[in-house]
C-alpha positions as CSV (number, residue, x, y, z in Angstrom):
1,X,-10.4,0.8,-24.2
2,X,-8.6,-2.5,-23.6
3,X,-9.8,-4.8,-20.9
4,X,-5.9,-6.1,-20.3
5,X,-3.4,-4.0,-18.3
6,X,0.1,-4.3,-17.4
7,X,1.3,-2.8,-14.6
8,X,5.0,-1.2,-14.9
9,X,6.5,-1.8,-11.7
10,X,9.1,0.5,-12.7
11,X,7.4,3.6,-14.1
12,X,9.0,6.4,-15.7
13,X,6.4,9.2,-15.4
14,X,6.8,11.6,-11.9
15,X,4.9,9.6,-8.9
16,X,2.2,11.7,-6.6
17,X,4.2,12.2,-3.0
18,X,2.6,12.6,0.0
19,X,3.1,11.1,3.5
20,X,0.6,9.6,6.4
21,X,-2.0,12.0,7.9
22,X,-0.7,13.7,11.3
23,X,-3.3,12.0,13.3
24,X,-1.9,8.1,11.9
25,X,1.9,8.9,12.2
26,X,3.3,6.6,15.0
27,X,7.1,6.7,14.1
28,X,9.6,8.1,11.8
29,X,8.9,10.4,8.9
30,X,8.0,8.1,6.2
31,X,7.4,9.4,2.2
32,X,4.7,7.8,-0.2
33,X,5.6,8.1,-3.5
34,X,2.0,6.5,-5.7
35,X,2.2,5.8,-9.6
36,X,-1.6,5.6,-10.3
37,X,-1.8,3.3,-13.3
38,X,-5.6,2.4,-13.5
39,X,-9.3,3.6,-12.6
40,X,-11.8,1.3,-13.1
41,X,-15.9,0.5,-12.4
42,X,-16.9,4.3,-11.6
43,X,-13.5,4.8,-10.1
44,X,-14.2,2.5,-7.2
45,X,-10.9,0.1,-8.5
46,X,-7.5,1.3,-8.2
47,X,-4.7,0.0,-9.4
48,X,-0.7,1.3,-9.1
49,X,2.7,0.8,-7.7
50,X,3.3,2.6,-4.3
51,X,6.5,2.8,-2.0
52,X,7.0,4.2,1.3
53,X,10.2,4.8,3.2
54,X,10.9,3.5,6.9
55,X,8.7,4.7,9.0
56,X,5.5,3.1,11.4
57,X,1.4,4.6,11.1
58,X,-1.8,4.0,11.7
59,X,-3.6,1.9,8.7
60,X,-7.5,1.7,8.3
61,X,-9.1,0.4,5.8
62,X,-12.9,1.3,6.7
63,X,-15.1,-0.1,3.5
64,X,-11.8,-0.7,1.4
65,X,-10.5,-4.0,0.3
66,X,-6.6,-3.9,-0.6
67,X,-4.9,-6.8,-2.3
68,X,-0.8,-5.9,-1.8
69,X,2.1,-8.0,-4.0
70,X,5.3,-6.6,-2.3
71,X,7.9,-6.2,-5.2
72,X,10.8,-5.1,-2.9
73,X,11.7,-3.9,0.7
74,X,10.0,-5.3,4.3
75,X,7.1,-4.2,6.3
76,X,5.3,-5.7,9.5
77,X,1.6,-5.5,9.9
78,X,0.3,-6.0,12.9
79,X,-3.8,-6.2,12.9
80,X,-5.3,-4.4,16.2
81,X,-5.5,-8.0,18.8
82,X,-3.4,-9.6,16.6
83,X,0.2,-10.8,16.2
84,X,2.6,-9.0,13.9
85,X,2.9,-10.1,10.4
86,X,6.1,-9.6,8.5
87,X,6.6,-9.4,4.2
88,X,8.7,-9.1,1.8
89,X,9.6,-9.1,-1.5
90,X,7.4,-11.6,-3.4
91,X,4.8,-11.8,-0.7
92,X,1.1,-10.7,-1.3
93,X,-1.7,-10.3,0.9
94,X,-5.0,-8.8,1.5
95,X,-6.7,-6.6,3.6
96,X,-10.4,-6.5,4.0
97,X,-12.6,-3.6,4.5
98,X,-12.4,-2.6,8.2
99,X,-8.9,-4.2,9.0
100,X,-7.4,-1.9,12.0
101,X,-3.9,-1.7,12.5
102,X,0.1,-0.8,12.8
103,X,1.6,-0.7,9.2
104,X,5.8,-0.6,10.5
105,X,8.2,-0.4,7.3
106,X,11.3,-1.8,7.8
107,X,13.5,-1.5,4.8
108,X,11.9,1.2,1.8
109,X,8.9,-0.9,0.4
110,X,7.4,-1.4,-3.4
111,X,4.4,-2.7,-3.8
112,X,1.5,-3.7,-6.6
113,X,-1.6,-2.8,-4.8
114,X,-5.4,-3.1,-6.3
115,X,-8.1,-1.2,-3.6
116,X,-12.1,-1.8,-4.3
117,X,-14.0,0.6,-2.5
């Protein structure tokens, strides 16, 4: 097993699709597409490429920590008591286990993300 891994931001096997639970949909009728890429550490570290279509829900992190690199398309995050956040392509960020908010995309999003759970 090699401890290095590159992540293809462009991969060619078939993505996992899905969209936001019913209960977290605020807007629109957005479609995650996930390229899982690695497990790591008793699967509690995953790493991937996902994108999401326009569309606004519900995100909560409970005990997981996400670190995001956007690699194309806008979104607006806007923490519960906070002001809204907007990135785009080149922008990273994290959000920490318990973070509460309105994940709004704006134009069809890419993103790196690594989650610890």
């Amino acid at each position: 097993m090699s401890l290095l891994k590159t992540i293809d931001t462009n991969p060619s096997h078939p993505p996992r699709e899905s969209g936001p639970l019913p209960e977290r949909l605020i807007a629109g009728n957005p479609i995650f597409k996930t390229w899982a890429q690695d497990v790591a550490r008793a699967e509690t570290v995953h790493t991937g490429v996902w994108e999401a279509t326009p569309g606004e829900t519900r995100s909560i992190k409970g005990e997981t920590f996400e670190f995001c690199h956007i690699l194309a398309g806008l979104v607006e995050l806007t923490p519960d008591g906070g002001e809204p956040v907007v990135y785009g392509a080149g922008d990273s960020f994290v959000m920490k286990p318990g973070f509460v908010g309105v994940w709004k995309t704006i134009e069809t999003v890419r993103k790196i993300y690594v989650t610890v759970t």
